[in-house]
C-alpha positions in Angstrom: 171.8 203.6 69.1 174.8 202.0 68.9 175.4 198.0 67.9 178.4 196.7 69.1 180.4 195.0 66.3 181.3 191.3 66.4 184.2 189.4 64.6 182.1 189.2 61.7 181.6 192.5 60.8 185.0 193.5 61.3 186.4 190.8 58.6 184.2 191.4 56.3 184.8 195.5 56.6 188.6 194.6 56.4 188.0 192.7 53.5 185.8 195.8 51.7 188.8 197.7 52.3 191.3 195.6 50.8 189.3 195.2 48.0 187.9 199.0 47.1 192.2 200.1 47.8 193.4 197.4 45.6 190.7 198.2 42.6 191.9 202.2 43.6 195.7 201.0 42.9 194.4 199.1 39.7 192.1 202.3 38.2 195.5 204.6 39.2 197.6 202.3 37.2 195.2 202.1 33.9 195.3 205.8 33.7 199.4 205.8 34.3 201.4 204.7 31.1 204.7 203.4 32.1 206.3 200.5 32.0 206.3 200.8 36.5 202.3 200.7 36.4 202.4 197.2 35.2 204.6 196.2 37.7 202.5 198.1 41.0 199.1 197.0 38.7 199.9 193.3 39.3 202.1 193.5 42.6 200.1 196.1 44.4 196.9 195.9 43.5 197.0 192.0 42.5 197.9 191.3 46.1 195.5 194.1 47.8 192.7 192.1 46.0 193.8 188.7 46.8 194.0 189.5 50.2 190.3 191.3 50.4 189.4 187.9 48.7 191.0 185.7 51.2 189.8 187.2 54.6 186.5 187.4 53.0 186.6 183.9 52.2 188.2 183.1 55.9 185.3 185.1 57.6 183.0 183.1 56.1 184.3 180.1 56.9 184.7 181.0 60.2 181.9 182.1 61.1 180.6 179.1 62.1 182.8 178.7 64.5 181.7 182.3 66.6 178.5 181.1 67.4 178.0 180.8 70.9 177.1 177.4 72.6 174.3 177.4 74.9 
């Protein structure tokens, strides 16, 4: 049986994903020694995992907001 997927749940798997690419990009980078890693370490993953951060953070916030009025 299938559940159908709110708003919720669809954040906060967006936000997983963010977050597990951006700590990928970050592992990659460790094992990469050039002077380039630093620079996709902090740009890339920096910002993957900011944004993971963020729409977690928004999701829950918003959440709130999705429940239906009777």
């Amino acid at each position: 049986m299938k559940a159908a997927i709110g708003g919720l749940e669809k954040r906060l798997r967006l936000a997983g994903m963010l977050l597990i690419i951006g700590l990928l990009v970050e592992a990659i980078c460790l094992l990469w020694a050039r002077p380039l890693a630093f620079i996709l370490l902090v740009c890339a993953g920096g910002l993957l995992c900011a944004a993971g951060i963020v729409v977690f953070l928004y999701s829950l916030v918003s959440a709130g907001e999705e429940t239906p009025k009777r």
